[in-house]
N, C-alpha and C positions, 0 to 999 in steps of 0.2 A: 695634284697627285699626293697621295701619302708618302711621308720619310718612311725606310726602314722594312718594307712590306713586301719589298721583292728579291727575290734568287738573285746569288753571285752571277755575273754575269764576266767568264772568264776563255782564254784560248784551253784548246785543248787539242789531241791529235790524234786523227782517224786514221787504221790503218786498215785498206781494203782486201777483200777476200785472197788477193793474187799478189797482196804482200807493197803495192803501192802506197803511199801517205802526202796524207795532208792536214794543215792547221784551218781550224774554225773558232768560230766561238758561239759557247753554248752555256746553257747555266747544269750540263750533266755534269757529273764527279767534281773534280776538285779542280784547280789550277794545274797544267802541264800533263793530267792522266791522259791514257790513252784506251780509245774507244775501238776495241778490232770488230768489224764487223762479219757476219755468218753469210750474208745476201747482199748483193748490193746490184745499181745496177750493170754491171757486166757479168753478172749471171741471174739474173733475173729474170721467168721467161716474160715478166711483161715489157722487158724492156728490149732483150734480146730476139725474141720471135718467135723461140721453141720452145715448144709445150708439150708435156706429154702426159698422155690419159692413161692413168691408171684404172684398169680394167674394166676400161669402157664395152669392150666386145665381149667380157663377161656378164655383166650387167643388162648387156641390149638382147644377148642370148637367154637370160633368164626371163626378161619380159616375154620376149617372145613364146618361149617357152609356155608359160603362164599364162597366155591369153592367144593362142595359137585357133583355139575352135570357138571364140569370141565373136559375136558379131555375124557379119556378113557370111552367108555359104555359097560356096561354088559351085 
């Protein structure tokens, strides 16, 4: 392996959405910074389970709308 070629490799500490912390190590920032994170997962819907659709039934009414004498007649 090369000398000299890789990122600091240091602790640093995470602090999650709802204000919990913990120590890792990462080669982000500096020695001792600290990393607040926006999303993590205990709010995350891919982790948590809820999802929600922005204007999905806007969307599915405009197709409709739009292609309503398409096709097939009754």
């Amino acid at each position: 392996m090369k000398q000299d070629i890789h990122p600091a490799y240091h602790e640093i500490k995470v602090i999650m959405t709802d204000g919990t912390e913990f120590t890792t190590r990462s080669t982000w920032g500096t020695p001792g910074a600290s990393m607040r994170l926006d999303i993590d997962p205990k709010v995350h819907p891919a982790w948590t389970g809820v999802h929600r659709l922005n204007d999905a039934g806007g969307q599915l009414a405009k197709f409709n709308k739009r292609f309503a004498n398409f096709g097939i007649k009754k």
